[in-house]
Backbone as JSON, one array per atom type, in Angstrom:
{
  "sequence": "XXXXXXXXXXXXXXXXXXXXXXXXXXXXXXXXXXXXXXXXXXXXXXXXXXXXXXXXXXXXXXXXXXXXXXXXXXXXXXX",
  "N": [[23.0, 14.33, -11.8], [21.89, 11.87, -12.56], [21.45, 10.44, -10.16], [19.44, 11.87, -8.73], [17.27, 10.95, -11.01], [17.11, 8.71, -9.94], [16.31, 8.97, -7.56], [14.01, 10.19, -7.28], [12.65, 8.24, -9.44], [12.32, 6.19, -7.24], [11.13, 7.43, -5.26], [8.65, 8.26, -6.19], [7.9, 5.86, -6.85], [8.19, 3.87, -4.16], [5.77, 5.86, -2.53], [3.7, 5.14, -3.81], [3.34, 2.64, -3.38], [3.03, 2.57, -0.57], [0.96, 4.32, -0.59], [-1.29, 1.89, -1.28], [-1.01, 0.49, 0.17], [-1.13, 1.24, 2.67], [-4.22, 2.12, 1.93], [-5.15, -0.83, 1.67], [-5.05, -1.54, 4.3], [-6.48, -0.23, 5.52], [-9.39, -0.67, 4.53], [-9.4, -3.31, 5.28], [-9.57, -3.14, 7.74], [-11.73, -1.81, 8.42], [-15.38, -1.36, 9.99], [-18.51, -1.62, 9.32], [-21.2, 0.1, 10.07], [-24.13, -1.4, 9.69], [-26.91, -0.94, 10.6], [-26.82, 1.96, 11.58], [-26.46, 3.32, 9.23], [-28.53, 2.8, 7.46], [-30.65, 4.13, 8.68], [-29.76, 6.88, 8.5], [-30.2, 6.81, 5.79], [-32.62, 8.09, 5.31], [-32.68, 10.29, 5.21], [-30.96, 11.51, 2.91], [-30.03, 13.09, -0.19], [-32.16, 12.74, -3.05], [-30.36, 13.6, -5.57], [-27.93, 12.43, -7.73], [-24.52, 13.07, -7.78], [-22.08, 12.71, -9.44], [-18.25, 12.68, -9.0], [-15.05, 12.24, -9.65], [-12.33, 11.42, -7.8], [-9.62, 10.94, -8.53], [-8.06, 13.17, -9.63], [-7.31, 14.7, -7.1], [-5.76, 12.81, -5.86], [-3.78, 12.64, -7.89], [-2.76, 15.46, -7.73], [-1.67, 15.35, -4.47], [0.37, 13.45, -5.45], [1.56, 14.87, -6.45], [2.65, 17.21, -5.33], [3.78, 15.64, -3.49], [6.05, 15.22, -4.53], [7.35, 17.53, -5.5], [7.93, 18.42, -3.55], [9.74, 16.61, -2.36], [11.63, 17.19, -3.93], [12.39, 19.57, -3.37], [13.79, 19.19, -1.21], [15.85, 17.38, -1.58], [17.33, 18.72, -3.29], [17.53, 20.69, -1.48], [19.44, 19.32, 0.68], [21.59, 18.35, -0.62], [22.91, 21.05, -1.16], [23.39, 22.05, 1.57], [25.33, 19.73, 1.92]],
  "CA": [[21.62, 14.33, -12.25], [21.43, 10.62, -12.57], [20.88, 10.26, -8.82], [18.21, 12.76, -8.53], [16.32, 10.47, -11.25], [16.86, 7.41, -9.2], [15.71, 8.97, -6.08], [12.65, 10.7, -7.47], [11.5, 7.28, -9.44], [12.06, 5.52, -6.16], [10.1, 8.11, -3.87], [7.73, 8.28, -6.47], [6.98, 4.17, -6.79], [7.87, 3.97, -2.26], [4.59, 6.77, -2.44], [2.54, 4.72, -4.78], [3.1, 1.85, -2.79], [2.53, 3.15, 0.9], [-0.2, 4.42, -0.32], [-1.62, 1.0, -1.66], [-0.59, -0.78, 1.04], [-2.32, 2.01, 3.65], [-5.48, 1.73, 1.41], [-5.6, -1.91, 2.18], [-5.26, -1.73, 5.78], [-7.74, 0.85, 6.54], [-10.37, -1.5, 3.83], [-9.71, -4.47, 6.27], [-10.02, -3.09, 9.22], [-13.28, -1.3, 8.28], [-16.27, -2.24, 9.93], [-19.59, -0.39, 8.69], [-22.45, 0.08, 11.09], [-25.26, -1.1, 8.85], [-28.2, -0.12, 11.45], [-26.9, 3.74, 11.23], [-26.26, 3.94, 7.63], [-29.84, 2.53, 7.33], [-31.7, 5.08, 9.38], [-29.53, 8.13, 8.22], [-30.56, 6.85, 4.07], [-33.85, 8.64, 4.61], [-32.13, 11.84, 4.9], [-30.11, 11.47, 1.72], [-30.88, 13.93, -1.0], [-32.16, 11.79, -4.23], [-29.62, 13.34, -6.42], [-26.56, 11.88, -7.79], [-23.54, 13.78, -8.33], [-20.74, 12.03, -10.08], [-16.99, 13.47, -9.03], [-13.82, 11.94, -9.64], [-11.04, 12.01, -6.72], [-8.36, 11.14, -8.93], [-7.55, 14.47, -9.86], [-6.77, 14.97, -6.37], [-4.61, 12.32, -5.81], [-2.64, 13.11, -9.04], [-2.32, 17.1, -7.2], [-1.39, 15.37, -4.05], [1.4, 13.1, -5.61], [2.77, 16.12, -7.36], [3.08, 18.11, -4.2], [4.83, 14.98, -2.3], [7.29, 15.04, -5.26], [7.6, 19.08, -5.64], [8.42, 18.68, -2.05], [11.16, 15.57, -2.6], [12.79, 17.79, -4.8], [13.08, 20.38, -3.18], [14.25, 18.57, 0.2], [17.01, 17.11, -2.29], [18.63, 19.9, -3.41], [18.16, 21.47, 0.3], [20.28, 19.26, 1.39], [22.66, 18.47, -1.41], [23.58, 22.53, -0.99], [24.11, 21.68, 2.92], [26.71, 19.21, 1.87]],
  "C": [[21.05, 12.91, -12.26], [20.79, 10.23, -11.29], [19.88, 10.74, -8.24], [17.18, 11.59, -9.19], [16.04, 9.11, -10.72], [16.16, 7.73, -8.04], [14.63, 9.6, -6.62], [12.01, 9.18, -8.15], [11.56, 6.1, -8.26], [11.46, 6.01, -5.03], [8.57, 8.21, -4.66], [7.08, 6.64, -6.01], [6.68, 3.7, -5.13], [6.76, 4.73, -2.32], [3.71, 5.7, -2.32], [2.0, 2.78, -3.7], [2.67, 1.41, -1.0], [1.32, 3.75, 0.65], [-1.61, 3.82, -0.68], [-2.25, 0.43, -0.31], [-1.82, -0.5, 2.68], [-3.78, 2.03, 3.77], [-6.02, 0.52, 1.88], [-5.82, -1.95, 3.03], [-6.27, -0.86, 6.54], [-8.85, -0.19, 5.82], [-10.15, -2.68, 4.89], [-9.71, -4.73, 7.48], [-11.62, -2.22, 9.89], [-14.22, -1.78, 8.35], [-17.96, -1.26, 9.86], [-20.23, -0.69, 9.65], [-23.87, 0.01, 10.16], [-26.6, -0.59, 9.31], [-28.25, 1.87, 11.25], [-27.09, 4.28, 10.01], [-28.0, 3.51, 7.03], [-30.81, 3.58, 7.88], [-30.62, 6.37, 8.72], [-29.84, 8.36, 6.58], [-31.99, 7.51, 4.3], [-34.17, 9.71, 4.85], [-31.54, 11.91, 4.06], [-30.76, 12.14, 0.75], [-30.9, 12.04, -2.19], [-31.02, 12.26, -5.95], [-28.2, 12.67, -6.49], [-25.52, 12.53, -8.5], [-22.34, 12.97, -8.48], [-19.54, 12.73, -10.15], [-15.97, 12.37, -9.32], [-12.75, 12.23, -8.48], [-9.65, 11.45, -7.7], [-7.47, 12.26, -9.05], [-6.85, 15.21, -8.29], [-5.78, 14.48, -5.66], [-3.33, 12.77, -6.63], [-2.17, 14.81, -8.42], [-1.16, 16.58, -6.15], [0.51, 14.17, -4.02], [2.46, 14.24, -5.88], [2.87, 16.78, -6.16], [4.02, 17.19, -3.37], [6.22, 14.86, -3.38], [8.05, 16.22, -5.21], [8.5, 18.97, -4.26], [9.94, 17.48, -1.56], [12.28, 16.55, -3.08], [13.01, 18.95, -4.2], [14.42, 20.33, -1.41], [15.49, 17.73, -0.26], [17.99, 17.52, -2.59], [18.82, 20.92, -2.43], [19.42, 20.76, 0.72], [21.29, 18.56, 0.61], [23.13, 20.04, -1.1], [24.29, 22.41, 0.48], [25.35, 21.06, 2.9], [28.25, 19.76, 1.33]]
}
Protein backbone atom coordinates (compact mmCIF):
# COMPACT_ATOMS: atom_id res chain seq x y z
CA UNK A 1 0.00 0.00 0.00
CA UNK A 2 2.86 2.31 0.67
CA UNK A 3 3.87 2.22 -3.00
CA UNK A 4 0.54 2.90 -4.39
CA UNK A 5 0.74 6.24 -2.15
CA UNK A 6 4.07 7.12 -3.57
CA UNK A 7 3.02 6.55 -7.04
CA UNK A 8 -0.32 8.32 -6.88
CA UNK A 9 1.39 11.55 -4.98
CA UNK A 10 3.98 11.45 -7.70
CA UNK A 11 1.47 11.12 -10.76
CA UNK A 12 -0.56 13.44 -9.06
CA UNK A 13 2.34 16.41 -8.53
CA UNK A 14 4.16 14.92 -12.50
CA UNK A 15 0.15 16.02 -13.67
CA UNK A 16 0.17 19.28 -11.86
CA UNK A 17 3.33 20.05 -13.24
CA UNK A 18 2.96 19.05 -17.05
CA UNK A 19 0.21 20.78 -16.88
CA UNK A 20 1.94 24.10 -15.68
CA UNK A 21 4.63 23.74 -17.70
CA UNK A 22 2.16 23.06 -21.01
CA UNK A 23 0.19 26.19 -19.85
CA UNK A 24 3.32 28.18 -20.20
CA UNK A 25 4.30 27.10 -23.51
CA UNK A 26 1.13 27.50 -25.29
CA UNK A 27 1.00 31.46 -23.28
CA UNK A 28 4.41 32.12 -25.04
CA UNK A 29 3.90 31.02 -28.08
CA UNK A 30 0.54 32.82 -28.41
CA UNK A 31 0.22 35.42 -30.78
CA UNK A 32 -3.31 37.30 -30.85
CA UNK A 33 -4.51 38.86 -34.05
CA UNK A 34 -5.56 42.23 -32.67
CA UNK A 35 -7.16 43.54 -36.15
CA UNK A 36 -9.73 40.36 -35.97
CA UNK A 37 -10.52 40.44 -32.40
CA UNK A 38 -11.26 44.17 -33.06
CA UNK A 39 -13.75 43.84 -35.86
CA UNK A 40 -15.46 40.61 -34.45
CA UNK A 41 -16.03 42.97 -30.69
CA UNK A 42 -19.03 44.50 -32.43
CA UNK A 43 -20.70 41.26 -32.54
CA UNK A 44 -20.21 40.47 -28.87
CA UNK A 45 -23.34 40.24 -26.81
CA UNK A 46 -23.10 43.10 -23.91
CA UNK A 47 -23.65 40.63 -21.24
CA UNK A 48 -21.27 39.25 -18.83
CA UNK A 49 -21.44 35.86 -17.60
CA UNK A 50 -19.05 34.94 -14.89
CA UNK A 51 -18.04 30.90 -14.89
CA UNK A 52 -15.34 29.34 -13.16
CA UNK A 53 -13.21 26.48 -15.06
CA UNK A 54 -11.72 25.26 -12.05
CA UNK A 55 -14.29 22.91 -11.29
CA UNK A 56 -13.38 21.32 -14.40
CA UNK A 57 -9.96 20.96 -13.97
CA UNK A 58 -10.47 19.57 -10.40
CA UNK A 59 -13.09 16.71 -12.48
CA UNK A 60 -10.36 16.31 -14.97
CA UNK A 61 -7.50 15.66 -12.39
CA UNK A 62 -9.74 13.20 -10.65
CA UNK A 63 -10.38 11.21 -13.76
CA UNK A 64 -6.42 11.20 -14.66
CA UNK A 65 -6.00 9.76 -11.11
CA UNK A 66 -9.26 7.32 -11.11
CA UNK A 67 -7.57 6.18 -14.21
CA UNK A 68 -3.77 5.83 -12.48
CA UNK A 69 -5.35 3.71 -10.15
CA UNK A 70 -6.89 1.70 -11.90
CA UNK A 71 -3.92 1.12 -14.52
CA UNK A 72 -1.99 0.20 -11.14
CA UNK A 73 -3.75 -2.44 -9.90
CA UNK A 74 -4.29 -3.68 -13.73
CA UNK A 75 -1.11 -4.36 -13.85
CA UNK A 76 0.00 -5.28 -10.38
CA UNK A 77 -2.75 -8.38 -10.96
CA UNK A 78 -0.74 -9.09 -14.38
CA UNK A 79 2.32 -9.59 -12.31
Amino acid sequence: MKRYFIFAISFILLFLLFQVLSGMLLTFTYTPDVDDAWNMSANLSQEVIIKSSQSSFLLLLFIAFLSATIAYFISKKMN
